[in-house]
Backbone as numpy.savetxt, mean C-alpha at the origin, in Angstrom:
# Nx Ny Nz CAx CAy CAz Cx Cy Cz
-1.23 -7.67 11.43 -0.90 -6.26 11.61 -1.86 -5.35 10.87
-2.67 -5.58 9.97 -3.93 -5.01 8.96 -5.22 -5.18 10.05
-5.68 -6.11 10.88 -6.61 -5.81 11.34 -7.00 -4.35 12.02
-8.48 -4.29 11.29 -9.03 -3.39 11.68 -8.83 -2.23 10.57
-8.27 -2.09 9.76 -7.68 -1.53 8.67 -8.52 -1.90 7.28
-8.58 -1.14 6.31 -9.23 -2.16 4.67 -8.20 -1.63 4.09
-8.17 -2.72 3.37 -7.01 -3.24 2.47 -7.23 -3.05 1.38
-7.16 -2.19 0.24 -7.65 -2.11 -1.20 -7.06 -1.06 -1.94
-6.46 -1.50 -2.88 -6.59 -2.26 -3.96 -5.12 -2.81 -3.38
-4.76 -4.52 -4.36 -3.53 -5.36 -4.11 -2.75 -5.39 -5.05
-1.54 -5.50 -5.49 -0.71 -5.54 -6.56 0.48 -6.56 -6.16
0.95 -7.08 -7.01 1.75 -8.08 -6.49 3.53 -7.71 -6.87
4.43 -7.69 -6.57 5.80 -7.69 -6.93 6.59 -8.27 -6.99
7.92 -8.34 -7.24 8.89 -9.58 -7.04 8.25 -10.55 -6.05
8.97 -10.19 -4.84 8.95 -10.66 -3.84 8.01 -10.23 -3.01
7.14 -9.05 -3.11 6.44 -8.53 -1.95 4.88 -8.07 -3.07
3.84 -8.40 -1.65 2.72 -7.93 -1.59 2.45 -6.66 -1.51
1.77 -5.78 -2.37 1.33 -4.39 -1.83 0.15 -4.19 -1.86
0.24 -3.49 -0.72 -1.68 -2.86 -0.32 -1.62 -1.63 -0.12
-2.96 -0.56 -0.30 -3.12 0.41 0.48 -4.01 0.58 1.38
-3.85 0.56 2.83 -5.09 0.61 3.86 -4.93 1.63 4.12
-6.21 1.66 4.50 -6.85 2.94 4.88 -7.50 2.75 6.37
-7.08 3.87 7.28 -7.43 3.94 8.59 -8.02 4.76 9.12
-9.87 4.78 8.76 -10.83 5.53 8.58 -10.88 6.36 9.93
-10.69 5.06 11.33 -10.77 6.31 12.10 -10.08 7.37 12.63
-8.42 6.75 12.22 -7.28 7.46 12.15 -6.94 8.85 11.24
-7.63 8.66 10.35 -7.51 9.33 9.06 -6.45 9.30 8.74
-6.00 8.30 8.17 -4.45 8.02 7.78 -4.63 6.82 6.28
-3.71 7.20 5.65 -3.64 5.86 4.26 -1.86 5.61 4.27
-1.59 4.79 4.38 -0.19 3.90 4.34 -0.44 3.12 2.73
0.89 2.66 2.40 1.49 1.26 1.86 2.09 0.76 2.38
1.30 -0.79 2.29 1.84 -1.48 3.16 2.67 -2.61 2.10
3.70 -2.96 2.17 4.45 -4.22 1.79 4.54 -5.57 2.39
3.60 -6.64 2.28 3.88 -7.78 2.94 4.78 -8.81 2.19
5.40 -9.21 2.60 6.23 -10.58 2.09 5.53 -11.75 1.70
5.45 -12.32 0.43 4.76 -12.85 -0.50 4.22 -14.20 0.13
5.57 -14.58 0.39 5.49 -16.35 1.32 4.57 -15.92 2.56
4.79 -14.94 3.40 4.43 -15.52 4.99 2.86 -14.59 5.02
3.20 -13.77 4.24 2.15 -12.26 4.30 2.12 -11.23 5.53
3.00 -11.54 6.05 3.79 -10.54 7.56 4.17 -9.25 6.66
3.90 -8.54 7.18 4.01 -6.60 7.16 5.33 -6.58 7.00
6.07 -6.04 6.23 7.74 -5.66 6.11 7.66 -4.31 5.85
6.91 -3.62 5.50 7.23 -2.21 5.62 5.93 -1.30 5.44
6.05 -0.25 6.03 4.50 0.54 6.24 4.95 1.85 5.59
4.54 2.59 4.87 4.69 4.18 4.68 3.62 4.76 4.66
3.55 5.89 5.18 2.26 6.86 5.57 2.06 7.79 3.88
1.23 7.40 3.31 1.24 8.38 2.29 -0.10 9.51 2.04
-0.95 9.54 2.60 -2.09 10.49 2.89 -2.80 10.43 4.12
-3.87 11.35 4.26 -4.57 11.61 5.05 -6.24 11.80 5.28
-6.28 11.02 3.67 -7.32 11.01 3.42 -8.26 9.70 2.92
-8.69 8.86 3.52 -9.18 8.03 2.91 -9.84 7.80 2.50
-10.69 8.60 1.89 -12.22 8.75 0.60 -11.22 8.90 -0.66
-9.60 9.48 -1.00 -9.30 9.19 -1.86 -8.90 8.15 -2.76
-9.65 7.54 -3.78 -9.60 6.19 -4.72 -7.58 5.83 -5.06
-7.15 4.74 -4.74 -5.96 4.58 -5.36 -5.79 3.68 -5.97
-4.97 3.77 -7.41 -4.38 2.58 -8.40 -2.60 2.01 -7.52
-2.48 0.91 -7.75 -1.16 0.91 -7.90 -0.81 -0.39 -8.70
0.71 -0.22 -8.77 1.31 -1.15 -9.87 2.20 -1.72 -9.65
2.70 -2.81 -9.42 4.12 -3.19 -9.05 4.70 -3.46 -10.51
6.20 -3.34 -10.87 7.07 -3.68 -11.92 8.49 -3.89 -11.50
8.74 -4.82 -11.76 10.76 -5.27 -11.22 10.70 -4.89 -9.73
11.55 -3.98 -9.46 11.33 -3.26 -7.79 11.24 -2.29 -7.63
9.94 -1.58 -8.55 9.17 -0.81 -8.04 8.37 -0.51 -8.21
7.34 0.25 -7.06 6.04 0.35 -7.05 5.25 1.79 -6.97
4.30 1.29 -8.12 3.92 2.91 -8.20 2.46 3.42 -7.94
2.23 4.24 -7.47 1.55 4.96 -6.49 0.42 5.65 -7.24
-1.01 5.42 -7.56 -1.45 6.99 -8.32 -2.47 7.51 -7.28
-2.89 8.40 -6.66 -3.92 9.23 -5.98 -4.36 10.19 -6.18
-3.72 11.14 -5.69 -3.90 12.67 -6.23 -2.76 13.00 -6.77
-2.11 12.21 -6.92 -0.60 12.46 -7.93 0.29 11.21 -7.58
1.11 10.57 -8.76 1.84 9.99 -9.41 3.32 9.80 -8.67
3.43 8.52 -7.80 4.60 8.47 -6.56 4.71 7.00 -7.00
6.72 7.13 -7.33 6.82 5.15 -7.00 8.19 5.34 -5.77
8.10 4.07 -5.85 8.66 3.86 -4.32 9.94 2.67 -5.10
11.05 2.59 -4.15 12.00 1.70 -4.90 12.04 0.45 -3.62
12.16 -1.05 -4.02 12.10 -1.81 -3.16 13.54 -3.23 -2.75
């Protein structure tokens, strides 16, 4: 479900994988959550529109936090 997409930077969580791709020709940036075992997509959120912007993230217990142009966690 990532093809065609870049995937960067990865953080790991309980149970789930997180990425942020970026969809250069879309101009769109998601988090994506894959499931640790299979690595299948379980959840997508649209969080910018810009993908020249650099992002950190962090996973801790169940939840995951976001830095870009400002400071977002997500509960899982």
């Amino acid at each position: 479900s990532l093809v065609g997409l870049l995937a960067d930077p990865i953080t790991v969580g309980t149970s789930v994988v997180w990425t942020v791709i970026k969809d250069y020709d879309g101009g769109r940036v998601y988090l994506s959550g894959l499931e640790a075992g299979s690595g299948l997509e379980q959840i997508r959120l649209e969080i910018g529109d810009d993908p020249s912007v650099l992002y950190q993230i962090a996973a801790r217990g169940q939840r995951v936090y976001l830095m870009g142009e400002s400071l977002r966690a997500y509960g899982y």
